[in-house]
Structures are given as C-alpha cells and as structure tokens.
C-alpha positions as CSV (number, residue, x, y, z in Angstrom):
1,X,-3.5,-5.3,-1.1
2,X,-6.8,-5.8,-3.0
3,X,-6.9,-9.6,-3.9
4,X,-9.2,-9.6,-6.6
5,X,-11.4,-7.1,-8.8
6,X,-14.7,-7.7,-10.6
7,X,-15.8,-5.4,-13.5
8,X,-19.2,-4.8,-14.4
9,X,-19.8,-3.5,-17.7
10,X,-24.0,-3.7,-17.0
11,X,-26.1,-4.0,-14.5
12,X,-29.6,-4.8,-14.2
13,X,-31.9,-2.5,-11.8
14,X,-34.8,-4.8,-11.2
15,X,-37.8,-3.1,-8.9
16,X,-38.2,-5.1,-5.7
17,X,-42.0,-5.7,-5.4
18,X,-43.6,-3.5,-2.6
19,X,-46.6,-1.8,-1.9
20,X,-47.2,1.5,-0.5
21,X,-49.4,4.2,0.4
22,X,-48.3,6.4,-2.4
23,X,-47.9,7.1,-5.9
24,X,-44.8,5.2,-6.5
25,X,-42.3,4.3,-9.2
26,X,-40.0,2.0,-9.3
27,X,-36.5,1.8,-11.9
28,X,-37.0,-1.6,-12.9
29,X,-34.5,-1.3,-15.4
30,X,-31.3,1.3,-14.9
31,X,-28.3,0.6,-17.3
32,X,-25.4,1.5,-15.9
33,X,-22.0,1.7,-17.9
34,X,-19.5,0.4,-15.4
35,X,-18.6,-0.4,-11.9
36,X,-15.4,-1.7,-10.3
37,X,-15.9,-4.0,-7.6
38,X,-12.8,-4.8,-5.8
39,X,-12.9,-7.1,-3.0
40,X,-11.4,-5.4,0.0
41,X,-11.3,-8.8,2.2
42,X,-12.6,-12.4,1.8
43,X,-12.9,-15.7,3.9
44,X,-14.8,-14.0,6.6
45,X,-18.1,-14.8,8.9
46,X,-20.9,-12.5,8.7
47,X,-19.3,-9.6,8.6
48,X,-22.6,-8.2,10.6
49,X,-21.4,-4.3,10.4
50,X,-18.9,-2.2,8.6
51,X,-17.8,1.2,10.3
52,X,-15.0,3.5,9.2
53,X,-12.4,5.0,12.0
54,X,-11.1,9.0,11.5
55,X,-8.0,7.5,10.2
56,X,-9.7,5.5,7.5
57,X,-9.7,2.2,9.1
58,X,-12.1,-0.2,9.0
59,X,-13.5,-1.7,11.7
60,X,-15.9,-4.3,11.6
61,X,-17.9,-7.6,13.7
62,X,-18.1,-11.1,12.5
63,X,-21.0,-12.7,13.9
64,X,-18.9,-15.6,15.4
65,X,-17.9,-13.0,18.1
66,X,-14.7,-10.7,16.5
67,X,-14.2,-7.6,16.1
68,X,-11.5,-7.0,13.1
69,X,-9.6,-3.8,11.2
70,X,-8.5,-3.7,7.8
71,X,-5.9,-0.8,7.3
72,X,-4.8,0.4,3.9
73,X,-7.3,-2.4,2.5
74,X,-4.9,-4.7,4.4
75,X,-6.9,-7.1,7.1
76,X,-4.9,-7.4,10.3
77,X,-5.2,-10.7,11.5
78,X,-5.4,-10.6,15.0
79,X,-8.6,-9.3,16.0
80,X,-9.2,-6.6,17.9
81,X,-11.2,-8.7,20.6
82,X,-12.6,-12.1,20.8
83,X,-16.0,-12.4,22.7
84,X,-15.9,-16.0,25.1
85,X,-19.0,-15.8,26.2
86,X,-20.7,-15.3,22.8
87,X,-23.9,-17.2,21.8
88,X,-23.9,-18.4,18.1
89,X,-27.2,-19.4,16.8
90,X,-28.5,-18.8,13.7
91,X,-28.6,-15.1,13.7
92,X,-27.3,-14.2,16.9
93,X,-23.6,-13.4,18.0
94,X,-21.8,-9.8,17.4
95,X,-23.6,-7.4,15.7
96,X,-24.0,-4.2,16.1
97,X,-20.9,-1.4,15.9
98,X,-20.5,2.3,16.0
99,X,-17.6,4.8,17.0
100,X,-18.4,7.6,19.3
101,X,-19.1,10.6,17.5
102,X,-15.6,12.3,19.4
103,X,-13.8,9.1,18.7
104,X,-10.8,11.2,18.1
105,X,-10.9,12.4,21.4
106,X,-11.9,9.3,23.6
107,X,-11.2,6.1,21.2
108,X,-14.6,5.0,22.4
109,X,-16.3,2.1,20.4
110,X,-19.9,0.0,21.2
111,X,-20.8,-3.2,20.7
112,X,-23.6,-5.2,20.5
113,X,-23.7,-8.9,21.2
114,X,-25.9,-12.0,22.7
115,X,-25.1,-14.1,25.6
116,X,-26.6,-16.7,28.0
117,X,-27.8,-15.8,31.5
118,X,-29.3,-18.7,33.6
119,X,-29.9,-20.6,29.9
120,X,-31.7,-17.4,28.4
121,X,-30.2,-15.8,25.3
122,X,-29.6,-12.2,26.0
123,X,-28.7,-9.0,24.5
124,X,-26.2,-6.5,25.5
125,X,-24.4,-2.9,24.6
126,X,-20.8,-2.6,25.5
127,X,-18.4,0.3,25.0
128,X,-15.1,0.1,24.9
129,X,-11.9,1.8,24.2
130,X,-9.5,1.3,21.3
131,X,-5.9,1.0,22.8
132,X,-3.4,-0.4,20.5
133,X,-5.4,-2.4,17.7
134,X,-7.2,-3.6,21.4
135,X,-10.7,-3.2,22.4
136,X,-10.4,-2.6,26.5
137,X,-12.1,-0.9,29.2
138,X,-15.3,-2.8,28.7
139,X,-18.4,-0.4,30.1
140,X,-22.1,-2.0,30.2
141,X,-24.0,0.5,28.8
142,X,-27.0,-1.7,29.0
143,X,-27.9,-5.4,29.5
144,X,-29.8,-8.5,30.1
145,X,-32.2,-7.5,26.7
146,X,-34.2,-10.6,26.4
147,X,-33.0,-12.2,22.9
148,X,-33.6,-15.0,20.7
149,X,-32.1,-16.8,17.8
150,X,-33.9,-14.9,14.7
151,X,-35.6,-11.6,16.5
152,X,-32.4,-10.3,18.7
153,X,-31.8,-6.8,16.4
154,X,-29.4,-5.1,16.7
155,X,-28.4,-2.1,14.9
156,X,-26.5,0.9,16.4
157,X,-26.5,4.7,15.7
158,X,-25.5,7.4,17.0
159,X,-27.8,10.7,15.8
160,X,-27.3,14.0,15.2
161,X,-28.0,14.9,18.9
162,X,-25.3,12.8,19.6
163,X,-27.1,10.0,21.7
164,X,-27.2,6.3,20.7
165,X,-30.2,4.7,19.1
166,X,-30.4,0.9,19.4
167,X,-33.0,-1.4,17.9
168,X,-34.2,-4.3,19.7
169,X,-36.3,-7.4,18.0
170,X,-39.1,-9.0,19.7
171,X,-37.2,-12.1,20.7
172,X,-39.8,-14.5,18.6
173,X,-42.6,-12.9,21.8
174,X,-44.8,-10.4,19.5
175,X,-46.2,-9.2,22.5
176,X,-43.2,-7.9,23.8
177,X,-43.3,-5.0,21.2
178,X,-46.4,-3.9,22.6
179,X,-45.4,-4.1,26.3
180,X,-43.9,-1.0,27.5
181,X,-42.5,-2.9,30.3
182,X,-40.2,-4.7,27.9
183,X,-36.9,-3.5,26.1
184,X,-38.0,-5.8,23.1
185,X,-39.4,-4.6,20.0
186,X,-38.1,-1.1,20.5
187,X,-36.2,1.4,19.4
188,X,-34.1,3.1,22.5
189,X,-32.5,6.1,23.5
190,X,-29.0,6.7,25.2
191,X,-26.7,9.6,26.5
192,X,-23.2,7.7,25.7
193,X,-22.6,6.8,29.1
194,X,-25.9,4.3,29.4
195,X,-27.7,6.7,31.1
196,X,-31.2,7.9,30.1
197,X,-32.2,11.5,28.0
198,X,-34.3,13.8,30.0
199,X,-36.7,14.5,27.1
200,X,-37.0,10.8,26.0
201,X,-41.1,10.1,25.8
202,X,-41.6,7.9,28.5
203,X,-39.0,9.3,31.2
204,X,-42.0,10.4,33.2
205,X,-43.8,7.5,32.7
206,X,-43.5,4.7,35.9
207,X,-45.2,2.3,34.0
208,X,-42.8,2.4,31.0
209,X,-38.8,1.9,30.1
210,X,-37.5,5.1,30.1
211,X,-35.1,4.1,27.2
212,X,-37.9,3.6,24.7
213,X,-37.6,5.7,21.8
214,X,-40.8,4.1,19.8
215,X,-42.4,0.7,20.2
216,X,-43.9,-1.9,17.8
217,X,-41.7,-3.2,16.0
218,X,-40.7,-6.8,15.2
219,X,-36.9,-6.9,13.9
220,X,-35.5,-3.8,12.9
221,X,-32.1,-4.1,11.4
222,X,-31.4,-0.4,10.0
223,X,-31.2,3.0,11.4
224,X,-30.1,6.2,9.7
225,X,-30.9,10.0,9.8
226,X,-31.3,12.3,7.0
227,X,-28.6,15.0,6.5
228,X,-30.2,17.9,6.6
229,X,-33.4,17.2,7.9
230,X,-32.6,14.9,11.3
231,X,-35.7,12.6,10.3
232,X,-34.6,9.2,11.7
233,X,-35.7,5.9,9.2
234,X,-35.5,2.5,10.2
235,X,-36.3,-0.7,8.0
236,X,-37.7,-3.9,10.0
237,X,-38.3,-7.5,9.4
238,X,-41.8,-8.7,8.5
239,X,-43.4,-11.5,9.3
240,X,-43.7,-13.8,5.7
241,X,-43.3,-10.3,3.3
242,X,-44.2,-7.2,5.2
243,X,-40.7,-5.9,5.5
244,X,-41.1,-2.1,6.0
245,X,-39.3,1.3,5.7
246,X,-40.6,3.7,8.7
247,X,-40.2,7.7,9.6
248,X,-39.9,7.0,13.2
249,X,-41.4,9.3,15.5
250,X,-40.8,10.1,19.0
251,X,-43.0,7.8,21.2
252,X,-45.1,6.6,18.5
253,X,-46.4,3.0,17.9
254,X,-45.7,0.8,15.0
255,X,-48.5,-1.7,15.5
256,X,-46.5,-5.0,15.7
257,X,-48.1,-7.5,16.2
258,X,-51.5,-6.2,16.0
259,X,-50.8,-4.6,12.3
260,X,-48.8,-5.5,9.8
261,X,-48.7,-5.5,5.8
262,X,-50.9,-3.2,4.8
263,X,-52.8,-2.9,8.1
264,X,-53.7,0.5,9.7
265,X,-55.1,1.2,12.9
266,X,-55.9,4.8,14.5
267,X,-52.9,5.3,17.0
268,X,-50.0,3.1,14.9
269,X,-48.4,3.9,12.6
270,X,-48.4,2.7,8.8
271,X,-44.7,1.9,7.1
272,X,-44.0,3.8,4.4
273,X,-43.5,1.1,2.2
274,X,-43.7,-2.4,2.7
275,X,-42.6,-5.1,0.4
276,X,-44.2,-9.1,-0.2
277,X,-42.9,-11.2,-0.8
278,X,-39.5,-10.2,1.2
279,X,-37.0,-8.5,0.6
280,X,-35.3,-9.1,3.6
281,X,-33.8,-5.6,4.8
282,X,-30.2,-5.2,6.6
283,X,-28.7,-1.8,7.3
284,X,-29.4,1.5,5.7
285,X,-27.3,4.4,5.1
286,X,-27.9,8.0,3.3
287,X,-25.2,8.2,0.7
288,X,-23.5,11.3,1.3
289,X,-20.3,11.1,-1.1
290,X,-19.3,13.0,-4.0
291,X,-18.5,9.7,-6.1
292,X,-22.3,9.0,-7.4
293,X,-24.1,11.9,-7.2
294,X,-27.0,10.1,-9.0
295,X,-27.5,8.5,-5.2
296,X,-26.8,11.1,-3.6
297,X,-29.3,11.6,-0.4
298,X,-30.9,8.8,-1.7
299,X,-31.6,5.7,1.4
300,X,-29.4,2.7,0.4
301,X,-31.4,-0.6,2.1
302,X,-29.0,-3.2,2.1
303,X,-31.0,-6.7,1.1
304,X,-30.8,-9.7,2.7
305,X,-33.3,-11.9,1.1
306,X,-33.5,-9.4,-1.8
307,X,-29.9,-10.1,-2.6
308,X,-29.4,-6.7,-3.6
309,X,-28.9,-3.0,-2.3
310,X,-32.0,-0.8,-2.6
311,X,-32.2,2.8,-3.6
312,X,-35.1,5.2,-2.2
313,X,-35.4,8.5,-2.9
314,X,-37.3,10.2,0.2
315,X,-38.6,14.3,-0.1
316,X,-40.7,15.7,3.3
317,X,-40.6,12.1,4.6
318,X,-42.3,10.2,1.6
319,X,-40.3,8.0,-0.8
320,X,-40.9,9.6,-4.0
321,X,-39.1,6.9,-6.1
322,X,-36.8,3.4,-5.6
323,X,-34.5,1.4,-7.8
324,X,-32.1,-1.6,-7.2
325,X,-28.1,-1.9,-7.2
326,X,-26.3,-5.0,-8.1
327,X,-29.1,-7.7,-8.0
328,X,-28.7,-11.4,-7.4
329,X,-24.7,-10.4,-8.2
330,X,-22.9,-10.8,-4.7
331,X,-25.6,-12.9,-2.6
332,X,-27.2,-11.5,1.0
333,X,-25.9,-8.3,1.7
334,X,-25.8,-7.2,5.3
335,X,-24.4,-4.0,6.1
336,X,-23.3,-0.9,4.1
337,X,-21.0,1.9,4.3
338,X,-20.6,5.6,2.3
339,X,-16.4,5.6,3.1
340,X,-14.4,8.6,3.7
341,X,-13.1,8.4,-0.1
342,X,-16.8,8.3,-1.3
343,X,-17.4,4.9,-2.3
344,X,-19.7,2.5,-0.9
345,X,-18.5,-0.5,0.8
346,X,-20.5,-3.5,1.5
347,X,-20.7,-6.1,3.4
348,X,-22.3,-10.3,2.3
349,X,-23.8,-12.4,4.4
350,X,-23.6,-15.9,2.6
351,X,-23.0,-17.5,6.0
352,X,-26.2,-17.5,7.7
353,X,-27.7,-20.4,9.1
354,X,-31.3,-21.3,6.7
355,X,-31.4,-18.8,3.9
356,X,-27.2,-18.3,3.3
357,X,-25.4,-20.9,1.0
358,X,-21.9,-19.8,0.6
359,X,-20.9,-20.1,-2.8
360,X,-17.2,-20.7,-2.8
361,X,-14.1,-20.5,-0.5
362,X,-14.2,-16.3,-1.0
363,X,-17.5,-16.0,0.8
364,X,-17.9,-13.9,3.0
365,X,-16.8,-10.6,2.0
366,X,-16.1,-6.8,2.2
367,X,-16.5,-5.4,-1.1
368,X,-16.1,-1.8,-2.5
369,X,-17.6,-0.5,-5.1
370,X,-16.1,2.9,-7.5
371,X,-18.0,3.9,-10.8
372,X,-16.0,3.4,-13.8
373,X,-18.5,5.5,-15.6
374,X,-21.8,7.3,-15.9
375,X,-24.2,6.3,-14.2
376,X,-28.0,6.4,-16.5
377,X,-31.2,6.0,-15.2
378,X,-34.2,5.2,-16.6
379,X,-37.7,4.7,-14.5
380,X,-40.9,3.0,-15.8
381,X,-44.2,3.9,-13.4
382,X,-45.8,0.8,-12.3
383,X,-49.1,-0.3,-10.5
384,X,-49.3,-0.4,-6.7
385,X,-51.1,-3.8,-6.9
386,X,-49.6,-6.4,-4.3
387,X,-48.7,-9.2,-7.2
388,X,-48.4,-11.9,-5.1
389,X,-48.3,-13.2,-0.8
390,X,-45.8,-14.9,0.8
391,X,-44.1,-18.1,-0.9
392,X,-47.0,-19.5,-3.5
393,X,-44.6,-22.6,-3.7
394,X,-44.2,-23.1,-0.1
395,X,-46.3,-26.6,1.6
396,X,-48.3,-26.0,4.9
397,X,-45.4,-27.5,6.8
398,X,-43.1,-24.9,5.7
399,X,-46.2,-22.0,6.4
400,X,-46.5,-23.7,9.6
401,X,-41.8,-23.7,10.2
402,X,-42.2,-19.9,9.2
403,X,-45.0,-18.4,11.0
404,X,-45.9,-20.5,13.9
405,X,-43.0,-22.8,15.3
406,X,-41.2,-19.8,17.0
407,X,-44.0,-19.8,19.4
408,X,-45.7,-23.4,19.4
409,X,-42.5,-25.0,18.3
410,X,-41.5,-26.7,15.2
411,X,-43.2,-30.2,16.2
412,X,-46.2,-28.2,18.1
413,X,-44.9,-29.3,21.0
414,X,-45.6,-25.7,22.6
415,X,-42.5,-23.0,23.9
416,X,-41.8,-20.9,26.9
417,X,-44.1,-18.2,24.8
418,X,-47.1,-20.2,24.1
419,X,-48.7,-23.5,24.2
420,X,-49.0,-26.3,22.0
421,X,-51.1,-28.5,20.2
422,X,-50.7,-31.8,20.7
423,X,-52.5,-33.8,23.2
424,X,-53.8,-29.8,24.5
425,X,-57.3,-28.5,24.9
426,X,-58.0,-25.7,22.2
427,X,-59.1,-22.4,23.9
428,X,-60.5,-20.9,20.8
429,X,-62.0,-24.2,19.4
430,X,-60.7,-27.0,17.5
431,X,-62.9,-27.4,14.6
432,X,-61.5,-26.1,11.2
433,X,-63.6,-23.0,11.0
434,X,-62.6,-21.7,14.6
435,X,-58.6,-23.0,13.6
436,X,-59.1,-20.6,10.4
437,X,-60.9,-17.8,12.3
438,X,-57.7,-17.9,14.9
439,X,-55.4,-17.4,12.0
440,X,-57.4,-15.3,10.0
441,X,-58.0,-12.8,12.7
442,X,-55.2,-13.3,15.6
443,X,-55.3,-13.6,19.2
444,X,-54.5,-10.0,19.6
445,X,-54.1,-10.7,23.8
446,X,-52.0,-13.9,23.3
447,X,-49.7,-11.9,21.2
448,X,-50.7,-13.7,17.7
449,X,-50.8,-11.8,15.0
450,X,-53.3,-11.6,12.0
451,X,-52.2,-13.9,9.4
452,X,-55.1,-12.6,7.0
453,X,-53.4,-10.3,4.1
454,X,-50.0,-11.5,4.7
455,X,-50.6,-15.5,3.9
456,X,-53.6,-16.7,1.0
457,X,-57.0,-18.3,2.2
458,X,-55.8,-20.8,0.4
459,X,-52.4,-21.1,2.5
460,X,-54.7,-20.3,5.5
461,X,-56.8,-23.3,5.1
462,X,-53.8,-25.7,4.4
463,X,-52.5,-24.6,7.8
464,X,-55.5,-25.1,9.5
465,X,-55.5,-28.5,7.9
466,X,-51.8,-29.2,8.9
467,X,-52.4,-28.2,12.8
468,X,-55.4,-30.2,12.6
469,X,-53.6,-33.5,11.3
470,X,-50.4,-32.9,13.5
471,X,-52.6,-32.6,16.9
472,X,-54.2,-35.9,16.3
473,X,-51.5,-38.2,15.8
C-alpha cells in the first residue's frame, strides 16, 4: 500500500552550472503541468541502489548492510540478507546491486560491499542466488579491492555483451588511478563467473590487471549504455567541482589525478562535461519507457549534492542539451530506476554522514514518480563561462578538510598515503611561494593533484597560509 502521495502542480528546471567543450544549452527553466509522486517506502538507510526483478519486484541495498524487496509496493520486512561483517563509515557499506541478465533462469544477484581485512577497508563483489525471499550461495567474484571511507565506488552493470562492469574509486590514494597494478580508480570487466574477457585491453599485458576496463578515474558512481548504440557513460566524483560525465573507451585514460576540470592532456581523456561547483553525481540510467517520451533516450544523472535528477540529451556521443527534474524538492538523490510500468523510481540519500541531514522521520525513501500531465519544455542558450570555483564561502580550514586531509590528515598529522606537516622537513620547500607552487602545480609522482583551476589564487594562498601556521605550532 502506498503510504503517502505528493502532487506537484509546477516544477522548476534550474540548469546545473557546468562547463564543457561544446556548444551547450541548458533548460533552466521547464514548466511542467503535473507529477505524482507517491512514496513507495519510507524510514529506510541509504537505500544505495534500486533494481527491478522479472516479476516486478524491487530489490534494493541499504548502506547499513541489507538487502530488501518491496512487492506490490509493499516492503517485506525481513530482509533478504544481513551482511555481519559490514564496514559502515561515512560512505561505505552495501552498495552496489544488479540481477544477472538470465535471472529468470539462474536467480543470480551481485553485490557489492566493504569489509575489513587485517584493519584495511576493502571492497568486494559477491553473487548470490535468490532462494525464497533469501540471498544464498555466496560466490566471490572478486575481492580484497583496497577501499576507503569516501572513494570506495561502487556501481554495478551488466552491458549489452552481457559481462559485468564495476567501478572502483581511488580509495582517497590518487595515484592508484594511474597504477595499472592497482584495481582502484578503474572501471573493470567480468564474464559472470569472476573470470576475465579474452578481449579485455590489458589481458596480454603482465604488467597490468587484466580486469581493467579504463583507468583514471577518481569516484565513479554511475554506469549505463546507450540503447541502440552500446556506448558505455559513466559520471564520477570530482575533486572540489569537477564532477564529470565520460564516453568511456576501451583501455583509455581519464587523467585522474594528473587532470582534472578543464584540464587536457595528449593521451587522457577530457569529460564531456564537467560541472563547478558540484553537483555531486550518483547513478545514471537511459530512460527507456513509454511514460515520458519527452526523456526518452535522454541520460538521467541522479544528484547528490545537486539535490536533483539531471537530464542530458546525448547524439554520436556529445550532449547536445541538459535540463534538471525536481530540484532541491526530495533532498540527495542516490540511485534511479526506469521500472517495468514506465515510471521512474528514485531513490534519497538524506542519511549520509557530512553532507545528509535527514529532514524528518520519513527520510530515507523510495519514491516513484508518474506524469499527471504534459510535460513542456522550454530551453534558454547560455554562456559556457565557468561562473564561479569551488565554495567562495568556504575558510582555508575547510579548503584544507576537503582537499588535503584525506592524504595528510585532518590535523596534518600525515596518513598511510602521504606525510605530514607538522614537526616534518618540507621536500619541495617551506616558504610560501614553494607551498603555493606545490598546490598550484601538483606533485604529479607523489600522486597530488593540481589544485590550480579547480580552487582560486585567492583560496590557494589562504591554504598556503593555513599549512604554514598549522606546521609551526
């Protein structure tokens, strides 16, 4: 039974702000004479992905470590399985979820999810078979993915070829991405059974994973093909802005950490878009219903940060056009869904530790949304000027919380990945000018990116100051 409904008689389609290497337009404004919203279950935790079985069940993870069904927009209360051994900080726990393609035929379901090993966060892929509303039969597909608190991933897809894609963060080590040694910061490859594709771009390579599917990246959270086409996109996590949409390619390079923003170098590849400040992005889907045939085809990006789902029209792999659905009205939005009935189904993600406030006792939620009219767009072509980097608002201790203390810890004090500052020598000088030439231009070998283009001078110099202060005391 649905517990509560929501009608929308307008909605505002507000452009996100973004920058690309195109001619782009954005709908900053779409009125829109009605949606019904109706809330499809409430009272959960980070419902982290949303997947729809044959017989129109939904099956779906909350980041505490369940996995759940809601039948006849019922939710069963007994969960399907409860991972023991999970690891629950911040944004780590159960994420990832996908049916085999011949569920039907094998009941065969994977999971991603962190754990510890000898004190270390890691990452994992597990299938399973559905036997009576249980999730049994556990098969490591693969394991021991170094993870971390924030960069872990982990998004799962199965493509039209019918192997498993599976995107890895850096695990909060930007060098990782780079490493081909290393399953972090990747995008990997799978036949269902964990075993590794024969024409994967690195299966002859002895120096190289032979999972690796493309490299470079820093947090992707979304994977989806194009109907039609088979052209795989993936949206990714920036470091303060710099979120990106990207065509993956096979083998190819995506320049984490050594580009980023607007960055380009000969051999990586550039995003397609890429938006400051961020937008945050979660899960993508290609809407392939019947019920809004204004979207469909059209990439939905569901927006974290962004609070919001975003719409992109792509033609011959370039994004010809993008609007917004149903900002700042339902909070983070985490995963989405076209279901077998044709409407979308979404998924919040008020629950997460830093950036999510719950805002009452219904948060979170799976929501569903059905037109209750036409829907009318109108589009409004705007400059491709970047209006504005990072957080103008934010102090040089909060710069330094969101782009250094991953690494050199939030009180300097150094990590396993890199040193510290306090009471340390400086390898690359200690002066102000060679602290702002460090940020400005990255230590491409240590793994530290190029803060210059993503953060002011301005906010540049205050974190020079702050590092400086901090190391003295």
């Amino acid at each position: 039974m649905l517990k509560r409904k929501y009608l929308v008689a307008s909605i505002l389609f507000c452009g996100l702000t973004g920058t690309a290497f195109m001619d782009r337009y954005v709908h900053d404004e779409v009125e829109q004479e009605g949606f019904q919203i109706d809330t499809i279950a409430e009272n959960l935790r980070v419902p982290w992905q949303i997947v729809f079985l044959p017989d129109r069940s939904i099956l779906f993870t909350e980041r505490e470590g369940r996995v759940r069904i809601i039948r006849n927009d019922r939710l069963i209360a007994k969960p399907l399985l409860n991972l023991n051994d999970i690891v629950l900080r911040n944004k780590s726990g159960a994420l990832g979820l996908c049916p085999h393609p011949e569920f039907s035929k094998n009941r065969q379901v994977y999971l991603a999810s962190n754990y510890l090993l000898a004190g270390s966060m890691k990452l994992r892929i597990v299938r399973y078979e559905l036997i009576k509303d249980t999730l049994s039969k556990p098969l490591v597909i693969i394991k021991d993915i170094p993870a971390n608190q924030n960069h872990t991933g982990c998004r799962l897809v199965f493509g039209p070829d019918k192997k498993i894609y599976i995107t890895t963060g850096d695990a909060d080590q930007p060098m990782l991405a780079q490493d081909l040694k290393a399953y972090n910061g990747k995008i990997l490859r799978l036949n269902d059974d964990g075993s590794v594709p024969g024409d994967n771009p690195f299966v002859n390579n002895d120096t190289a994973r032979k999972e690796i599917w493309s490299y470079g990246h820093r947090n992707p959270q979304g994977i989806a093909f194009q109907p039609g086409t088979g052209l795989l996109y993936a949206s990714e996590h920036g470091p303060t802005g710099g979120d990106e949409i990207n065509l993956i390619k096979k083998g190819a390079n995506y320049g984490w950490p050594i580009v980023h923003h607007d960055d380009q170098r000969v051999g990586m590849e550039s995003p397609l878009v890429q938006y400051t400040p961020s937008i945050g992005p979660g899960e993508t889907m290609f809407y392939n219903g019947s019920r809004f045939p204004e979207l469909r085809n059209k990439l939905l990006v569901a927006c974290l940060r962004g609070e919001a789902v975003l719409c992109l029209d792509l033609k011959d792999g370039k994004i010809s056009e993008q609007l917004v659905l149903l900002r700042k009205r339902y909070g983070r939005i985490r995963s989405l869904v076209t279901g077998p009935d044709g409407y979308i189904y979404f998924s919040t993600s008020m629950h997460d530790p830093g950036e999510g406030h719950p805002r009452d006792a219904h948060d979170d939620m799976i929501l569903r949304m059905r037109p209750s009219g036409a829907l009318a767009l109108s589009s409004k072509k705007i400059s491709s000027d970047i209006p504005g980097k990072g957080n103008p608002q934010m102090d040089a201790e909060g710069i330094f919380q969101q782009l250094c203390a991953s690494c050199h810890g939030d009180k300097l004090q150094g990590t396993a990945t890199a040193k510290g500052f306090l009471n340390t020598k400086f390898l690359y000088g200690s002066d102000r000018k060679s602290i702002v030439n460090s940020i400005t231009k990255g230590i491409a070998e240590k793994g530290m990116p190029a803060w210059n283009g993503a953060i002011s001078p301005q906010d540049i110099g205050k974190l020079a100051d702050y590092i400086m202060l901090k190391s003295r005391r």
